[in-house]
C-alpha positions as CSV (number, residue, x, y, z in Angstrom):
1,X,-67.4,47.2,-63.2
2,X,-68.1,49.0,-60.1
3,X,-65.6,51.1,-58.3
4,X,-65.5,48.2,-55.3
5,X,-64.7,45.3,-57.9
6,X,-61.8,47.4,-59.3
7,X,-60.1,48.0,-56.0
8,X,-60.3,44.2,-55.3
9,X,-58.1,43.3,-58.4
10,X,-55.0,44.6,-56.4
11,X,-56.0,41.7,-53.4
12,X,-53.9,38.6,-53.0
13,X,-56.3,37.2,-50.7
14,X,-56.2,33.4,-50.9
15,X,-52.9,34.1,-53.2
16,X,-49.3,32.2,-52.3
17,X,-46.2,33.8,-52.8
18,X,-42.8,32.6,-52.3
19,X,-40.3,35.7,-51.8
20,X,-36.8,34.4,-52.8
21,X,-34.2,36.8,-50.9
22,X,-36.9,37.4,-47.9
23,X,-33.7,37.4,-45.5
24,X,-33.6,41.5,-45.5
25,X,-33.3,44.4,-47.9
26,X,-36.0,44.8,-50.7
27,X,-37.3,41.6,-50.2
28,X,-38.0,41.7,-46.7
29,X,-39.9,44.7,-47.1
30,X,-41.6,42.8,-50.3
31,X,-42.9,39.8,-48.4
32,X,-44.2,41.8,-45.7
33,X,-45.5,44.0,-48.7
34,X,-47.6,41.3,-50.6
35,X,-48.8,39.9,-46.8
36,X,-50.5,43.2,-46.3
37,X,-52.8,42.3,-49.4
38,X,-53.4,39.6,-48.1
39,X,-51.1,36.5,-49.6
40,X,-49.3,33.7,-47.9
41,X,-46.1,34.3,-47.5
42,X,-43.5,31.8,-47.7
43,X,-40.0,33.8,-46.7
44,X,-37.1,31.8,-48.5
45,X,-33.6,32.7,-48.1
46,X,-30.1,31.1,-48.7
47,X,-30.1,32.5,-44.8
48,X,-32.6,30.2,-42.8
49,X,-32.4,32.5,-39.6
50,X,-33.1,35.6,-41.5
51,X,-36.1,34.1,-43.6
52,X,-37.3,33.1,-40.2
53,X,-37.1,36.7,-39.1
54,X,-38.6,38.2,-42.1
55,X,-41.9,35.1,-41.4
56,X,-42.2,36.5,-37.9
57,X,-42.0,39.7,-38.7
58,X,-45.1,39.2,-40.8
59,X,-47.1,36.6,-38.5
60,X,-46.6,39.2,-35.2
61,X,-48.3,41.9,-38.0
62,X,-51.3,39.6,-38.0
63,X,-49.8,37.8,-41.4
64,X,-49.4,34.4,-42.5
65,X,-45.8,33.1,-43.1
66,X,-43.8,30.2,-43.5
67,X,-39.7,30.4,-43.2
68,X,-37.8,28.3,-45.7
69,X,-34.5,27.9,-46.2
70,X,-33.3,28.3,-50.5
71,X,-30.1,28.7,-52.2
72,X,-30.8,29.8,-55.6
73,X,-27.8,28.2,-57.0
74,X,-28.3,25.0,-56.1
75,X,-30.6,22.8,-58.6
76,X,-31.7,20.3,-56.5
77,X,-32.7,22.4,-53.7
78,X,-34.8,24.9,-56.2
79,X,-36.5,21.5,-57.7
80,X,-37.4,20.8,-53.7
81,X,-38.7,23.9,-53.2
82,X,-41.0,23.9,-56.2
83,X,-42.0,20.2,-55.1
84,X,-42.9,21.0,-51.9
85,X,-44.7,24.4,-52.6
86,X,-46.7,23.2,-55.3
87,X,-49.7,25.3,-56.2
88,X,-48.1,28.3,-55.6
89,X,-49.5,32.0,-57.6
90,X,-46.6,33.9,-57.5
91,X,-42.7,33.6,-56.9
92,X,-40.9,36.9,-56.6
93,X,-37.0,36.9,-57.1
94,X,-35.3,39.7,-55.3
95,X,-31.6,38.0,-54.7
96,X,-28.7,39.2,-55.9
97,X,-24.9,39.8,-55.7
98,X,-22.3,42.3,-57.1
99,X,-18.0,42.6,-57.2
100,X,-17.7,46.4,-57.9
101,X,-14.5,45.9,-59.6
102,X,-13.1,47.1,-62.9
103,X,-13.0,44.6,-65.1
104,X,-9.0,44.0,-65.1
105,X,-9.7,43.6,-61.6
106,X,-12.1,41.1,-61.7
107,X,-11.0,37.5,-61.2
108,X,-12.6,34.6,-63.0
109,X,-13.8,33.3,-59.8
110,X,-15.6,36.7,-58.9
111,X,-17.7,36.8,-62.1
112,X,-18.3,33.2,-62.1
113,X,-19.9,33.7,-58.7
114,X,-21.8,37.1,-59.7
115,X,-23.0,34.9,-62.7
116,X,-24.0,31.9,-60.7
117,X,-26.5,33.9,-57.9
118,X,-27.4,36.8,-60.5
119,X,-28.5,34.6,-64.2
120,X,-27.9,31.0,-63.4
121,X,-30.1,31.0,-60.3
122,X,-32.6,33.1,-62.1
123,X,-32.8,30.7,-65.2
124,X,-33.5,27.8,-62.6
125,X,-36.4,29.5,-61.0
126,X,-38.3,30.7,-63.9
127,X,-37.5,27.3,-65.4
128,X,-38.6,25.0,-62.1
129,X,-41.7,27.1,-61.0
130,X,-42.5,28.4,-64.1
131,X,-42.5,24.9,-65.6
132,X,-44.9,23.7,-62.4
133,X,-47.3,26.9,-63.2
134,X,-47.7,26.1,-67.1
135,X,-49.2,23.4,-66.0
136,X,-51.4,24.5,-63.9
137,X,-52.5,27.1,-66.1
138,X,-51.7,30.0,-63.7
139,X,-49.1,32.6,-62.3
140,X,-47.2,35.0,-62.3
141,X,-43.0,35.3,-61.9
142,X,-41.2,38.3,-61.2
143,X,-37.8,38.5,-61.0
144,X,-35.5,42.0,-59.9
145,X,-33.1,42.6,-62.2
146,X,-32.0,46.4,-62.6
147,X,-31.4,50.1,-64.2
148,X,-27.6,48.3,-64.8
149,X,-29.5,46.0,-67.2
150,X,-29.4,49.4,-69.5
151,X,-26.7,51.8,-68.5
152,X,-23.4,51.2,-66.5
153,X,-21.0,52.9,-65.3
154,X,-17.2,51.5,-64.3
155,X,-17.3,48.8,-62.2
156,X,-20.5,47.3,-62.6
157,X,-19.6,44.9,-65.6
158,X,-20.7,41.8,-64.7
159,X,-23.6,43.1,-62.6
160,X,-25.0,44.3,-65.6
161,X,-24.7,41.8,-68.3
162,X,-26.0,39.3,-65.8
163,X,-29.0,41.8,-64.9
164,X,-29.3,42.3,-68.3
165,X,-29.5,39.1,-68.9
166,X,-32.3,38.2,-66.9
167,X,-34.1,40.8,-68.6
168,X,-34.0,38.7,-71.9
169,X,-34.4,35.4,-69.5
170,X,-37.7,36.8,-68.6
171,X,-38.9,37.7,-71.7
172,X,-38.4,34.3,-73.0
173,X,-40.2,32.9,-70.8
174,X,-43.0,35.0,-71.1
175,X,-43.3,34.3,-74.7
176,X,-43.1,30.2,-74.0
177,X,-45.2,30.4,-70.8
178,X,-48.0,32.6,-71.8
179,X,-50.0,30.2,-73.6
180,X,-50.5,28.4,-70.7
181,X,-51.7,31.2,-68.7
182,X,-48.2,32.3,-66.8
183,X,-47.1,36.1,-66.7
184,X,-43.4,36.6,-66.4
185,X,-42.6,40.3,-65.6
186,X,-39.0,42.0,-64.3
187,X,-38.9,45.2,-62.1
188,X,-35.7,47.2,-62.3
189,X,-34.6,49.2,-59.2
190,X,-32.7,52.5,-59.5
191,X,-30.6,52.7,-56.2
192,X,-32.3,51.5,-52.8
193,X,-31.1,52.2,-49.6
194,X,-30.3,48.6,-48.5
195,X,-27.5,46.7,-46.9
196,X,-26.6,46.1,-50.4
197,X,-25.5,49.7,-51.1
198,X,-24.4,50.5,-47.6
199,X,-20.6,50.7,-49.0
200,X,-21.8,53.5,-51.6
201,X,-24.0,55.4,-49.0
202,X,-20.7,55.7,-46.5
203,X,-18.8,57.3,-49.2
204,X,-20.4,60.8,-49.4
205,X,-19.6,61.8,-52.9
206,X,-20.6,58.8,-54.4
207,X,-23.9,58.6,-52.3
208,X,-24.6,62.5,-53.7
209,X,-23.9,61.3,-57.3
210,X,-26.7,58.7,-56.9
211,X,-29.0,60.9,-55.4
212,X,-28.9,63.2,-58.4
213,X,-29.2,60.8,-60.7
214,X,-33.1,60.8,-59.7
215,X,-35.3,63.7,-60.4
216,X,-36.7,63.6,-56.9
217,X,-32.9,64.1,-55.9
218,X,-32.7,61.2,-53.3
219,X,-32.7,57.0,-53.5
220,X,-35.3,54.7,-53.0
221,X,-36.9,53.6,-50.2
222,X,-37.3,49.6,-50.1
223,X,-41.2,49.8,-49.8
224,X,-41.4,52.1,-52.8
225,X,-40.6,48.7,-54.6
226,X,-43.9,47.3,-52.7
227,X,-46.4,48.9,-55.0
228,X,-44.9,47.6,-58.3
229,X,-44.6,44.1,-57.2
230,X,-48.0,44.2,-56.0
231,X,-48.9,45.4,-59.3
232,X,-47.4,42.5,-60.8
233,X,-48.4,39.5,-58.6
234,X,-52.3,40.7,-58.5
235,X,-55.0,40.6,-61.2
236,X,-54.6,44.2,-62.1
237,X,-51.5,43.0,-64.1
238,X,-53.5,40.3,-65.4
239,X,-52.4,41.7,-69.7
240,X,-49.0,42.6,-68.5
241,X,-46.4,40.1,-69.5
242,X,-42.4,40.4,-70.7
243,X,-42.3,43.6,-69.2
244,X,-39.5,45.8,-68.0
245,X,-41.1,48.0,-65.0
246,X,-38.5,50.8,-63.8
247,X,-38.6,51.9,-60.6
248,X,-35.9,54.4,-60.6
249,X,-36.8,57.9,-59.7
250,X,-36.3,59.0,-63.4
251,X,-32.8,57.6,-63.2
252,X,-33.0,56.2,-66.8
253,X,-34.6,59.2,-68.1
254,X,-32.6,61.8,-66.8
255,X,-29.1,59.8,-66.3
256,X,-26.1,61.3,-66.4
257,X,-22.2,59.4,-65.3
258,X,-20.6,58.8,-62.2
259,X,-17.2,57.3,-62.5
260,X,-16.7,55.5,-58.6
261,X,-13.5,55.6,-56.6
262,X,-12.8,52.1,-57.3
């Protein structure tokens, strides 16, 4: 192969790509990511203004983007999504919740909501899309999940066996779906700099605890999680399935323990 034709397997010219939790954070940044190599983007939120913002963001950049309004949790409206996007190459999961709360602080209520967003809503969009893409014979899945899929720390219990969770999720469905020709893959964040984490980032101890936590000493940016989920919906991922893709700085290979003010 020449050097040309090796570049090109990291285009998603011609590609669609449905960003679930387009509305801001990670997978704002994301969808306007996977637009700049060249995909459709449809922006799909459980917040219909904020998906809209994230399409126009990416359609003033000289993009192509489509606003749609999704809530994860509900079945019905994941089955009319799929429906009415059929044919899509790639669906990217970034949405999530958390309830930092011990666990004898955490009601019923709270972890039945964490659960709902974080695996429920997860095991309806690999099942709905990926179901749609087997039999087609093509695509590719990726869902977030996280470094609290591996190590905690107090306060994150639910968070973590629902992200850890997925991570199973998503190798079961690679293992089912790759016969037909579907790749199901899971990047796991370290800590981003997002609305998300903006109650850890104004709490200067904890934000400094993080930041060492990485070898570089600092958090993520959200479009340092651009390149691995290009990596994932292109070609040049085309043998990679059931994998587990840190993006953490080191975190996981250097980690040490933060007990939060809680």
């Amino acid at each position: 192969m020449t050097g040309d034709s090796l570049r090109s397997i990291f285009e998603l010219d011609g590609k669609r790509v449905l960003v679930i939790g387009a509305g801001g954070g990670i997978g704002a940044v994301v969808a306007r990511g996977l637009s700049d190599f060249g995909a459709t983007v449809y922006s799909a939120d459980v917040d219909a203004s904020a998906a809209q913002a994230t399409a126009e963001a990416i359609t003033s950049a000289g993009g192509v983007a489509q606003a749609r309004r999704l809530d994860v949790t509900d079945h019905e409206d994941v089955i009319a999504t799929a429906t009415a996007l059929e044919g899509l190459d790639v669906v990217v999961l970034t949405a999530a919740m958390n309830v930092r709360k011990r666990l004898t602080d955490l009601s019923l209520d709270e972890f039945r909501r964490v659960q709902r967003l974080n695996l429920e809503g997860s095991f309806l969009v690999i099942r709905e899309f990926g179901s749609r893409m087997a039999e087609r014979g093509s695509g590719s899945i990726i869902v977030f999940s996280s470094i609290r899929a591996q190590v905690v720390e107090p306060g994150q219990g639910v968070y973590a066996a629902t992200k850890a969770g997925v991570v199973q999720l998503v190798r079961t469905a690679a293992a089912e779906f790759g016969p037909s020709g579907v790749r199901v893959n899971t990047i796991a964040p370290g800590v981003v700099d997002t609305p998300l984490t903006a109650s850890i980032k104004a709490d200067a101890e904890w934000y400094e605890a993080y930041a060492r936590k990485s070898v570089f000493g600092r958090w993520a940016r959200p479009e340092e999680l651009v390149g691995a989920t290009v990596f994932l919906a292109s070609d040049a991922s085309s043998y990679v399935t059931g994998a587990y893709l840190t993006v953490d700085g080191g975190w996981l290979a250097a980690d040490g323990r933060y007990t939060p003010r809680l």
